[in-house]
VEXMAR-770029 format. One record per atom (N, C-alpha, C): atom name; x, z, y. Coordinates in steps of 0.02 Angstrom, whole numbers, padded with zeros to 5 digits, always signed. Atoms other than C-alpha are relative to their C-alpha. Layout:
<recs>
+-------+--------+--------+--------+
! atome !     px !     pz !     py !
+-------+--------+--------+--------+
!    CA !      X !      Z !      Y !
...
+-------+--------+--------+--------+
</recs>
This chain:
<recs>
+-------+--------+--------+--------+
! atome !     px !     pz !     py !
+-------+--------+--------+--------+
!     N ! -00021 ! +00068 ! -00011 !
!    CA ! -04025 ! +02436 ! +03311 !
!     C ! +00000 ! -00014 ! +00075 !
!     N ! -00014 ! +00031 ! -00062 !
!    CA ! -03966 ! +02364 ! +03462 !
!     C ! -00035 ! -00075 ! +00027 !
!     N ! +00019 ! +00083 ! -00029 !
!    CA ! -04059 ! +02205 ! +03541 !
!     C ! +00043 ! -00029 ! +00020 !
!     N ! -00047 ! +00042 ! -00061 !
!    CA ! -03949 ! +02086 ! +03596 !
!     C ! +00000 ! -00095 ! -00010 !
!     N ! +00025 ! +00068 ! +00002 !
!    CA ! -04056 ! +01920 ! +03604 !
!     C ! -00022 ! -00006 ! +00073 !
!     N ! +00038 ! +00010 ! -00037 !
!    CA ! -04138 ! +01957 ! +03767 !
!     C ! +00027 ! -00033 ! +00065 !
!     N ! -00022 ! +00046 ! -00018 !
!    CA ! -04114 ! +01832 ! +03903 !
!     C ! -00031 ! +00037 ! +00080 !
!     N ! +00008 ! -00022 ! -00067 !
!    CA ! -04122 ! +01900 ! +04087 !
!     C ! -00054 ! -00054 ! +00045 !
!     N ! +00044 ! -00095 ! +00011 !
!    CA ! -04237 ! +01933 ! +04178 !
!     C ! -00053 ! +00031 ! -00040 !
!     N ! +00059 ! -00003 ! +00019 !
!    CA ! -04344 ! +02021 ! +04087 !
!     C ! -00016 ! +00079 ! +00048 !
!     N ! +00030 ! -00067 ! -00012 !
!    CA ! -04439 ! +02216 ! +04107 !
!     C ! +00024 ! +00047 ! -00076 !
!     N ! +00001 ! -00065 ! +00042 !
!    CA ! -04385 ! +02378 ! +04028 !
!     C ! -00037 ! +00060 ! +00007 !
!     N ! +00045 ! -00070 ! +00010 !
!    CA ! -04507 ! +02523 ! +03984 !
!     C ! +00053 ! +00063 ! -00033 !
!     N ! -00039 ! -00049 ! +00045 !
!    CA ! -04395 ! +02679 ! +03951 !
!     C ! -00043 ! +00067 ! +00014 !
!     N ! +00045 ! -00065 ! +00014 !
!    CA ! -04498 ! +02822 ! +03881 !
!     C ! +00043 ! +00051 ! -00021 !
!     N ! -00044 ! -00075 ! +00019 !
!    CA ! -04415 ! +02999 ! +03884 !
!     C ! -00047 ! +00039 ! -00011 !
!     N ! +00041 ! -00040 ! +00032 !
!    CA ! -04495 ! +03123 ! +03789 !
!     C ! +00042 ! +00073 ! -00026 !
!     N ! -00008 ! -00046 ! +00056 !
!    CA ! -04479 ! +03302 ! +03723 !
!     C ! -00061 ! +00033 ! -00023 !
!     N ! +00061 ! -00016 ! +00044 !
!    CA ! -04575 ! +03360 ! +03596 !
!     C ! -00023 ! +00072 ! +00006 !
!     N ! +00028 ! -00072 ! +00015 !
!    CA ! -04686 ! +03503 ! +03549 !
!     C ! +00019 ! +00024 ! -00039 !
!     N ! -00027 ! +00005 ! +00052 !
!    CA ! -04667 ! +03593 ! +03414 !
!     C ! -00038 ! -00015 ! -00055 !
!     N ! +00055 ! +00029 ! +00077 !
!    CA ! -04810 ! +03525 ! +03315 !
!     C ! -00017 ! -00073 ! +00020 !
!     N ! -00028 ! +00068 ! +00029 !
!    CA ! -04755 ! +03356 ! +03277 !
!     C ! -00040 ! -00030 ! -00051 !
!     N ! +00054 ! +00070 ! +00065 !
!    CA ! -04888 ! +03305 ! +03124 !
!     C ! -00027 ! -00024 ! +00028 !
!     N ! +00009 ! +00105 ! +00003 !
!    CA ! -04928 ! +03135 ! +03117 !
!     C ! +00030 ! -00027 ! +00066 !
!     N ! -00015 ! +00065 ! -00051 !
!    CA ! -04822 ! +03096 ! +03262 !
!     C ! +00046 ! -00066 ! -00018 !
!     N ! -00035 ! +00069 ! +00008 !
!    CA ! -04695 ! +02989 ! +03176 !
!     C ! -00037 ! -00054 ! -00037 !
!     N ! +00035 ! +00059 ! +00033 !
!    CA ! -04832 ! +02895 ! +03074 !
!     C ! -00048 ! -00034 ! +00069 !
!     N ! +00027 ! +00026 ! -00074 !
!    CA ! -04919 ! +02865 ! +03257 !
!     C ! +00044 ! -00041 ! +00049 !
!     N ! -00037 ! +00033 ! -00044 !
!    CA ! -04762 ! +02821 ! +03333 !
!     C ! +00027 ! -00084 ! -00052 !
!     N ! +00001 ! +00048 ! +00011 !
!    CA ! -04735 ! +02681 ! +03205 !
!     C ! -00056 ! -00051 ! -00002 !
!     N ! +00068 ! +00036 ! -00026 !
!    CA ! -04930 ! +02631 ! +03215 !
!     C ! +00035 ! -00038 ! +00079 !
!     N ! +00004 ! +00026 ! -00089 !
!    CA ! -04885 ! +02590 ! +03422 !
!     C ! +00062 ! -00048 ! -00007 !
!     N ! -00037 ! +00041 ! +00010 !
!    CA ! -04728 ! +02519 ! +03363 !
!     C ! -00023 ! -00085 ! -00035 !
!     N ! +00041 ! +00028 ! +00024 !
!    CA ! -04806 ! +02400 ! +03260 !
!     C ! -00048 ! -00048 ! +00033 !
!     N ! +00032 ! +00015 ! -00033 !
!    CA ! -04941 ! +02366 ! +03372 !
!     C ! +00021 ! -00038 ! +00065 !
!     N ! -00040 ! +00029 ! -00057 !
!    CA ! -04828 ! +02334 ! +03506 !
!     C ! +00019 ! -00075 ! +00009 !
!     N ! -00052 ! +00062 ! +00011 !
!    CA ! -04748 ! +02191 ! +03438 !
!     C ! -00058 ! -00060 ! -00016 !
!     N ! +00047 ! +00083 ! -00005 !
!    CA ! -04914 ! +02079 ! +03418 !
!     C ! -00024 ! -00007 ! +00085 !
!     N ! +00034 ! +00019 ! -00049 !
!    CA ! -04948 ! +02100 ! +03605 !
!     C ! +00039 ! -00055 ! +00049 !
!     N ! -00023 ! +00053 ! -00033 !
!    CA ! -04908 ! +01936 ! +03708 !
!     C ! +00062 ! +00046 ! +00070 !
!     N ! -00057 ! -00026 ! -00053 !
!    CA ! -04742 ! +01967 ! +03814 !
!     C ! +00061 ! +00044 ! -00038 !
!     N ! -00047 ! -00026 ! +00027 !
!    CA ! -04656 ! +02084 ! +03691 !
!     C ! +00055 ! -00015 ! -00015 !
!     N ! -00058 ! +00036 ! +00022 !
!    CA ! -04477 ! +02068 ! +03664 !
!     C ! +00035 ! +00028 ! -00037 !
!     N ! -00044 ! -00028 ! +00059 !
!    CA ! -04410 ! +02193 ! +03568 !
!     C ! -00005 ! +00088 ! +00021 !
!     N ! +00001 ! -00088 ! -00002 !
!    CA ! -04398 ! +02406 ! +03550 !
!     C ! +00087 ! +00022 ! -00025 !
!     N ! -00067 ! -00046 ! +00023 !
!    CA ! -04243 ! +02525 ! +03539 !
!     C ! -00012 ! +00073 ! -00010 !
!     N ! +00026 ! -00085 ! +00018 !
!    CA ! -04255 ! +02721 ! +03504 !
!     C ! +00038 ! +00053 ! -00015 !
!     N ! -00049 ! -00043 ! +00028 !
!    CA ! -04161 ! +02856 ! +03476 !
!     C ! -00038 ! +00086 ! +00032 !
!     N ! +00020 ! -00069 ! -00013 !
!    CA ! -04210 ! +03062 ! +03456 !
!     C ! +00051 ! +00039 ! +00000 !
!     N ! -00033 ! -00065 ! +00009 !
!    CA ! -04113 ! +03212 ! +03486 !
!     C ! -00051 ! +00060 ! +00006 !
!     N ! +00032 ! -00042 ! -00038 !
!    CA ! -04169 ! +03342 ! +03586 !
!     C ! -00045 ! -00035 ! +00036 !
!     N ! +00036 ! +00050 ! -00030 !
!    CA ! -04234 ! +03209 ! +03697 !
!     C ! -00025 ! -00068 ! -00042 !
!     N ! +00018 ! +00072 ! +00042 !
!    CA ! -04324 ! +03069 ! +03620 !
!     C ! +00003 ! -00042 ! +00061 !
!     N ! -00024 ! +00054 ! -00070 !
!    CA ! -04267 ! +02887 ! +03740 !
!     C ! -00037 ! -00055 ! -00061 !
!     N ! +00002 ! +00071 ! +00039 !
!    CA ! -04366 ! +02729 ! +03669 !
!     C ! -00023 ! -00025 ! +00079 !
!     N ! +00001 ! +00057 ! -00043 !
!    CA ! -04350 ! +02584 ! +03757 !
!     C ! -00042 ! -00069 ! -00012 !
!     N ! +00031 ! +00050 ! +00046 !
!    CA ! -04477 ! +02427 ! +03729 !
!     C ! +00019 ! -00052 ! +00072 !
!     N ! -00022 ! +00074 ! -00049 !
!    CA ! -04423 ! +02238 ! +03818 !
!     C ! -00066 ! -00030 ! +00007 !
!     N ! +00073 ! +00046 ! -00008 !
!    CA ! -04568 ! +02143 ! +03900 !
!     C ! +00035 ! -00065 ! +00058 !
!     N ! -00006 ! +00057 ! -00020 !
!    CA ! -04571 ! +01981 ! +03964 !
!     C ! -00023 ! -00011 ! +00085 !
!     N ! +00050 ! -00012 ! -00045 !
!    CA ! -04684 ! +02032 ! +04130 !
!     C ! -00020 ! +00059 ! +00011 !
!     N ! +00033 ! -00064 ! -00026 !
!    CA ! -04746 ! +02169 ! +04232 !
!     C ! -00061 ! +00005 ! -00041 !
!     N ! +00052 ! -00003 ! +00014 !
!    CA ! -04907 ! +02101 ! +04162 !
!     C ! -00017 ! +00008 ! -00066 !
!     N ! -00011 ! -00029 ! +00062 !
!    CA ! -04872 ! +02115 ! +03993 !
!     C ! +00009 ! +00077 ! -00021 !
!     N ! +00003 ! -00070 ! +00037 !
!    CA ! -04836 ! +02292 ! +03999 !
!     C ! -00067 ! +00040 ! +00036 !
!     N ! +00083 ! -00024 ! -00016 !
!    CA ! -05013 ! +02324 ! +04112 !
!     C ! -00024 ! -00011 ! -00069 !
!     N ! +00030 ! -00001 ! +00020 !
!    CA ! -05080 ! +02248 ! +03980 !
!     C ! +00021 ! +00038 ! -00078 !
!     N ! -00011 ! -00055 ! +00042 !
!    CA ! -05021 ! +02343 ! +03846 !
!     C ! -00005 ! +00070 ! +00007 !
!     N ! +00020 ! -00071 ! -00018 !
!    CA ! -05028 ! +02514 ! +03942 !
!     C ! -00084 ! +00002 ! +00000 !
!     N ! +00065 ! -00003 ! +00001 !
!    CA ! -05225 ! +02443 ! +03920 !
!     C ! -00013 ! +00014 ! -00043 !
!     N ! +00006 ! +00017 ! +00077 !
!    CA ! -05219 ! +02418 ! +03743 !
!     C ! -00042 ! +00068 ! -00040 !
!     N ! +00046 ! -00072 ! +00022 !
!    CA ! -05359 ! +02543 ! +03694 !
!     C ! +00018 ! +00027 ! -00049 !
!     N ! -00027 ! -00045 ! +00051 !
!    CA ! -05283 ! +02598 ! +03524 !
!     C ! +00065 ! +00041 ! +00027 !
!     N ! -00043 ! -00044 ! -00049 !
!    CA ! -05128 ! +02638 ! +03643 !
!     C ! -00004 ! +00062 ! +00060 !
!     N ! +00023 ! -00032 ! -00048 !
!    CA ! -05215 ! +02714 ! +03755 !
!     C ! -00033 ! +00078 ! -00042 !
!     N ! -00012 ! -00065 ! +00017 !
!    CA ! -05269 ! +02841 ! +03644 !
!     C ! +00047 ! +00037 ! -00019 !
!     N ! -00070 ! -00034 ! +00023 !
!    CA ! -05119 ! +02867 ! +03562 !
!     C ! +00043 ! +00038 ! +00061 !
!     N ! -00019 ! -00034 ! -00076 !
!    CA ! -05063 ! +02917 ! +03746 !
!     C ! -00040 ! +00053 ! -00005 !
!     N ! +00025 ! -00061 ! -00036 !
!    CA ! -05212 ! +03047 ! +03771 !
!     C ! +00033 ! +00034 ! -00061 !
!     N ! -00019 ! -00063 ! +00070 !
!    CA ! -05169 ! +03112 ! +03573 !
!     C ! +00075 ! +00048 ! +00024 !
!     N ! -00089 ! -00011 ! -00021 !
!    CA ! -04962 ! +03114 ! +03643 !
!     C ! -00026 ! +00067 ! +00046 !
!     N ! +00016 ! -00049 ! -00060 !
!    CA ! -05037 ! +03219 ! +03799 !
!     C ! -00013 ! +00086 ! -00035 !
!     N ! +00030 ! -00035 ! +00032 !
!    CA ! -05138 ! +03337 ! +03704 !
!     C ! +00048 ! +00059 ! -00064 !
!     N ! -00016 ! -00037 ! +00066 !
!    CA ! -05040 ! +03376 ! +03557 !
!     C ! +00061 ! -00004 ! -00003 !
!     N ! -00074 ! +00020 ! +00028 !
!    CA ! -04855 ! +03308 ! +03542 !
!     C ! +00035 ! +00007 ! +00060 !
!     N ! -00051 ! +00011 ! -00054 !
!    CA ! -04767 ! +03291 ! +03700 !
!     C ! +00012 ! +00077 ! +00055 !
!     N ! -00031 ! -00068 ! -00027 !
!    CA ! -04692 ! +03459 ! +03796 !
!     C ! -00001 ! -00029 ! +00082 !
!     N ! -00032 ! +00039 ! -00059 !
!    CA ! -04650 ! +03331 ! +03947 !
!     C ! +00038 ! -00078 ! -00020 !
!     N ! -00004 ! +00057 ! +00005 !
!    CA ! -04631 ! +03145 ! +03961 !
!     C ! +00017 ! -00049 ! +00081 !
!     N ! -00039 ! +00011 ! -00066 !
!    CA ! -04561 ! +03041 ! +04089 !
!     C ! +00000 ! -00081 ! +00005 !
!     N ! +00000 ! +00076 ! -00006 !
!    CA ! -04583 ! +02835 ! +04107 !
!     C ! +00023 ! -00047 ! +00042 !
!     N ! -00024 ! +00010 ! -00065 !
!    CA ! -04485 ! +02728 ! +04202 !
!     C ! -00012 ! -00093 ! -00020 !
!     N ! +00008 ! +00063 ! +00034 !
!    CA ! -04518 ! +02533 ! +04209 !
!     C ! +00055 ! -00042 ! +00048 !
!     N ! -00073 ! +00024 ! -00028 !
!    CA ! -04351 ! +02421 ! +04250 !
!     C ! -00010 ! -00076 ! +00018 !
!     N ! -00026 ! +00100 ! +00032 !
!    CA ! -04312 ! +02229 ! +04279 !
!     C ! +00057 ! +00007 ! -00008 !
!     N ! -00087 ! +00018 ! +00003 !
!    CA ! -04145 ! +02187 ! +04220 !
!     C ! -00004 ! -00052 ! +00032 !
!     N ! +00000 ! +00085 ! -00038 !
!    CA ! -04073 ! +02050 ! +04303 !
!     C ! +00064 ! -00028 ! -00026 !
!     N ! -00035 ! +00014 ! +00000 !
!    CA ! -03931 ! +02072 ! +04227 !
!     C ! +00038 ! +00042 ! -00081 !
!     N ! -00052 ! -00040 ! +00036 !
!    CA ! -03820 ! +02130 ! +04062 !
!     C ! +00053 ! -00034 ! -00032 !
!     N ! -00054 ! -00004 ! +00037 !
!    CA ! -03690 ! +02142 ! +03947 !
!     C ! +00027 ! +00035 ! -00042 !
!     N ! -00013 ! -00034 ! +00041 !
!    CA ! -03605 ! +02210 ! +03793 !
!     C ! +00080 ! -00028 ! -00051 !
!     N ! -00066 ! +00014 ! +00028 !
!    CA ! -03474 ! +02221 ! +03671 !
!     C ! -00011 ! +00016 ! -00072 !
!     N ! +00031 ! -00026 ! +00101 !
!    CA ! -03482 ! +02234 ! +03467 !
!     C ! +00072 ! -00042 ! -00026 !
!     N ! -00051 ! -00012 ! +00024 !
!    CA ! -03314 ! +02232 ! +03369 !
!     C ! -00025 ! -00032 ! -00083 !
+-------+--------+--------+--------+
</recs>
């Protein structure tokens, strides 16, 4: 699904990932953080997509919103577990938009 409620400016978190090859319980972990995500103050919405590369994207309202979620101690492990066990190489980049646009038929 595509977001297309969000109201400029906000912050984008885009997480690039490739995986390991031992993957149990990461997609029941990655919907736990999903999940979790979405009660923390500032959230605005998630996008996602896997190939080869896994790209999820989560909308925040504030720089400070996503500190405080990169605090979020159940996240925070789920990060060392990602380190440890699931992730090959990972890559995080944090954005402001200031600005978009789209098109849907």
């Amino acid at each position: 699904m595509i977001i297309d409620n969000l109201k400029t400016p906000y912050y984008a978190v885009v997480f690039s990932t490739i995986l390991t090859d031992n993957i149990k319980g990461y997609e029941e972990m990655a919907d736990k953080m999903e999940l979790l995500a979405k009660k923390q103050p500032g959230y605005l919405g998630i996008e996602s997509a896997r190939k080869s590369i896994g790209i999820t994207i989560s909308y925040w309202s504030s720089l400070e919103a996503i500190i405080a979620w990169k605090n979020n101690v159940e996240h925070t492990e789920a990060r060392e577990l990602g380190r440890k066990k699931w992730y090959k190489k990972y890559r995080l980049r944090i954005c402001k938009v200031e600005r978009e646009y789209g098109f849907e038929s």
